[in-house]
N, C-alpha and C positions, 0 to 999 in steps of 0.2 A: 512365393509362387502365386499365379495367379489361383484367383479365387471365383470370383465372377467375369466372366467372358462376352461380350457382346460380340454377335456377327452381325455386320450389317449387310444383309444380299443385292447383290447387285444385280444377279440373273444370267452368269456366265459362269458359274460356280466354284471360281477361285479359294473367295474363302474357306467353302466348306471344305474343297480339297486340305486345306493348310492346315485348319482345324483336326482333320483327321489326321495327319501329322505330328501334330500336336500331341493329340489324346495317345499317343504311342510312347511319351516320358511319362512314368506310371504319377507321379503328383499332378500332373494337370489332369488326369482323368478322373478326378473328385471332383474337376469344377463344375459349379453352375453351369449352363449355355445360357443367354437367350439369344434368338434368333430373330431379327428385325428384317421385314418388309416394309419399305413404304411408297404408297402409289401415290399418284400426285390428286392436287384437288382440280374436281370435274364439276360442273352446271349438269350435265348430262346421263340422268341417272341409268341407263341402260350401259352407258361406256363404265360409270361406278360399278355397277352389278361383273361386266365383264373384268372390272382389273381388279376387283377383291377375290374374283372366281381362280384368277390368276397366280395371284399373290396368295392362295391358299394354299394353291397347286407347288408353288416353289416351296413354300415354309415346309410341305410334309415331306417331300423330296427330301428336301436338307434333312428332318430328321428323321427321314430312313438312311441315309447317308449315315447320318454320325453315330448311328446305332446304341444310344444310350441307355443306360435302366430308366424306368420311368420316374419321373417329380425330377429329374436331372435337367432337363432341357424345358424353357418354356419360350413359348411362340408369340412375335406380335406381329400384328399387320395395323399399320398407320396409315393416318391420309395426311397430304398438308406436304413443305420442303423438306427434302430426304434431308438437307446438310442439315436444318436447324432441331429436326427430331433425331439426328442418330446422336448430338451432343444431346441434348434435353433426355432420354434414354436412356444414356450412359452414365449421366447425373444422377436421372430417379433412382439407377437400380445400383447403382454406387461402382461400375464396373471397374474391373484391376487391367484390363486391357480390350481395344476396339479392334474386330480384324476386319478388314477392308479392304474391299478389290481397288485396282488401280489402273487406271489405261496409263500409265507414265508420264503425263503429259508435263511440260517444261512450266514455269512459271508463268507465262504470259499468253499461255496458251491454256491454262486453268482458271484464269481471270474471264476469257472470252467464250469458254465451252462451259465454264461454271461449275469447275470441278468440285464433288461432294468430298472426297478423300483430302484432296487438298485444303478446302475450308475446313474439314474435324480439326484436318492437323495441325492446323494457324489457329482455331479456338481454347481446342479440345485440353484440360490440363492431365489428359489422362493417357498413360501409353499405347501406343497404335502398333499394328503390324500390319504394313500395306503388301499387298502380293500380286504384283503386275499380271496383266492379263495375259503378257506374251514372255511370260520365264515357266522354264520347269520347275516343278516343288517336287523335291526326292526326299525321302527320310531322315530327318536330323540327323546327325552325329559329327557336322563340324559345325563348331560356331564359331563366328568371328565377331570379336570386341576390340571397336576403332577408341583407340587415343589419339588425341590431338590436345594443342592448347583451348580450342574452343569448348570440346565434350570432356570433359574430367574423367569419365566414364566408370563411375561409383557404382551409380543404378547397373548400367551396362554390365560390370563385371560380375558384382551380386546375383542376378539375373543368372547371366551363364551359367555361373557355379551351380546355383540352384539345378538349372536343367541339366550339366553334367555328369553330375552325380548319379542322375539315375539313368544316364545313356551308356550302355556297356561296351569297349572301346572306341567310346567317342574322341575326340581331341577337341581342345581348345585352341584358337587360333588368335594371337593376340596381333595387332597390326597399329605403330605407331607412324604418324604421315604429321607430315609440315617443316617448317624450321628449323627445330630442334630434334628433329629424328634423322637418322640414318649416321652419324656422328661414330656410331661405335656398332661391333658386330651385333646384330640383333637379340641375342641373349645376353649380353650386358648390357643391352639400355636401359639407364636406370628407372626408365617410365614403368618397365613390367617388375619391377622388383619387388611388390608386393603381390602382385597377381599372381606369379610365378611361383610364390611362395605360399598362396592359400592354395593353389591348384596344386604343388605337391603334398601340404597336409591331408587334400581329399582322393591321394593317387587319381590324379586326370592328367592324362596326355597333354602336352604343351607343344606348340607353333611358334615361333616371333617373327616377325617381319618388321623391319624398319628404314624408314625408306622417306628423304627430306622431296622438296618440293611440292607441288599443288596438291592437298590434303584432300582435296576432292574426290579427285580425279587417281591419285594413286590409292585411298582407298579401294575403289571401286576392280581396280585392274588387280590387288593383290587379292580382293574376295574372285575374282575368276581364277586367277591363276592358282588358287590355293584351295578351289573348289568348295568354298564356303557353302552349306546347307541354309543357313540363317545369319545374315550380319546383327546386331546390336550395337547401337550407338545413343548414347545421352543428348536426347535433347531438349531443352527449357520451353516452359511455355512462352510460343514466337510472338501472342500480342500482349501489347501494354494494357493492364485494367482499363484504362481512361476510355478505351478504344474498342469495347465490350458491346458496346450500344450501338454499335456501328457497322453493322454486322458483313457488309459490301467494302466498305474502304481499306483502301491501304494492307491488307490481310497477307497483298504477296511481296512487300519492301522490302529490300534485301536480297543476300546470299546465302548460305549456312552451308557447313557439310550433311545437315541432315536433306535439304531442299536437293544437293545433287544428287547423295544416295536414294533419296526415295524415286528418283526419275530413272537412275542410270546404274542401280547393283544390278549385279547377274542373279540375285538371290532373292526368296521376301527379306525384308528390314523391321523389326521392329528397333521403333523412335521408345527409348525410354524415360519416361518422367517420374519423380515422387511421387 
């Protein structure tokens, strides 16, 4: 389970909402927080006076918000690019997961608007939970864990267990999408066949859904229809080392089911990595 948590704020308070969410499966409520602000860099020390004035303003919000004991939560406020210190951040403080607002924006519209969430996600080798600015966040107690050939979804299912166990009549909601799904009724596909069977070792409620064509795209429509609380899906770190130094190019090549679900779930998503 997660251990150290970074929120990075964005100033619409997504995260914190999700956060508190969070902190309601009783193991995440031992974690660290920190809470990252960063304002951008100014020539103009009056404008710097007013946005650290600002950004102090939001950090103590948040943590009356999350109402933690104390030495549990600690606070930063930065100067400099949000996208390149909330990875450097998450590095120093060794974080086990990033949560991050999101406006949704598609791929080639996060290249142009210079989205911060979108670049963690392409760098970052650490698992993220984006939480769109225009979804509701209700109370966990369904989570859904996508299989596909692309996500193996190891991390993913781990993960859930971990939080279902302390969610009391939670379900789990398993959903295999692509090619080779939908082939056989949804509780004999042989993809949940071990899932299925570590979920009844820990008596949790069990879902399947399995359902062939655009892995995407029917992800997404069986977390609405099945009213997923939180998706979880495994996904690899998207850049090549070589390509590290390079911090603007090439970052959004590509497809993935993580790139649709983090635009288009009805739910937050956390991307999960080793």
């Amino acid at each position: 389970m997660f251990k150290k948590i970074l929120i990075a704020l964005s100033g619409t308070g997504r995260a914190e909402e999700m956060m508190q969410m969070l902190l309601k499966i009783e193991p995440i409520q031992q974690a660290h927080i920190t809470v990252l602000n960063v304002i951008p860099d100014s020539t103009n020390p009056e404008q710097i006076a007013t946005l650290k004035a600002d950004g102090e303003t939001l950090l103590d919000n948040a943590v009356r918000k999350l109402d933690r004991p104390e030495g549990q939560v600690t606070t930063m406020l930065e100067e400099g690019d949000a996208k390149i210190i909330v990875c450097k951040v998450a590095d120093d403080i060794d974080a086990d997961l990033i949560i991050m607002g999101s406006r949704g924006l598609k791929r080639l519209q996060s290249i142009l608007k210079n989205s911060v969430s979108q670049y963690v996600f392409q760098l970052s080798s650490r698992s993220m939970l984006l939480v769109k600015d225009d979804i509701f966040i209700t109370r966990i107690n369904r989570i859904m864990v996508a299989f596909n050939s692309d996500n193996p979804s190891e991390e993913s299912l781990k993960l859930a267990l971990e939080m279902m166990r302390d969610i009391p009549g939670g379900e789990l909601l398993l959903a295999h999408t692509g090619s080779k799904a939908g082939k056989t009724a949804p509780e004999a596909d042989p993809a949940f066949a071990e899932a299925i069977a570590q979920a009844k070792r820990l008596d949790i409620k069990v879902r399947c859904f399995s359902e062939g064509g655009d892995p995407s795209r029917k992800l997404c429509k069986i977390a609405e229809s099945a009213q997923a609380n939180l998706l979880i899906l495994d996904s690899p770190e998207r850049r090549p080392s070589i390509a590290k130094n390079l911090p603007d190019l090439d970052r959004l090549i590509g497809s993935s089911v993580s790139d649709y679900a983090r635009v288009n779930a009805p739910c937050p998503v956390i991307l999960a990595r080793k």
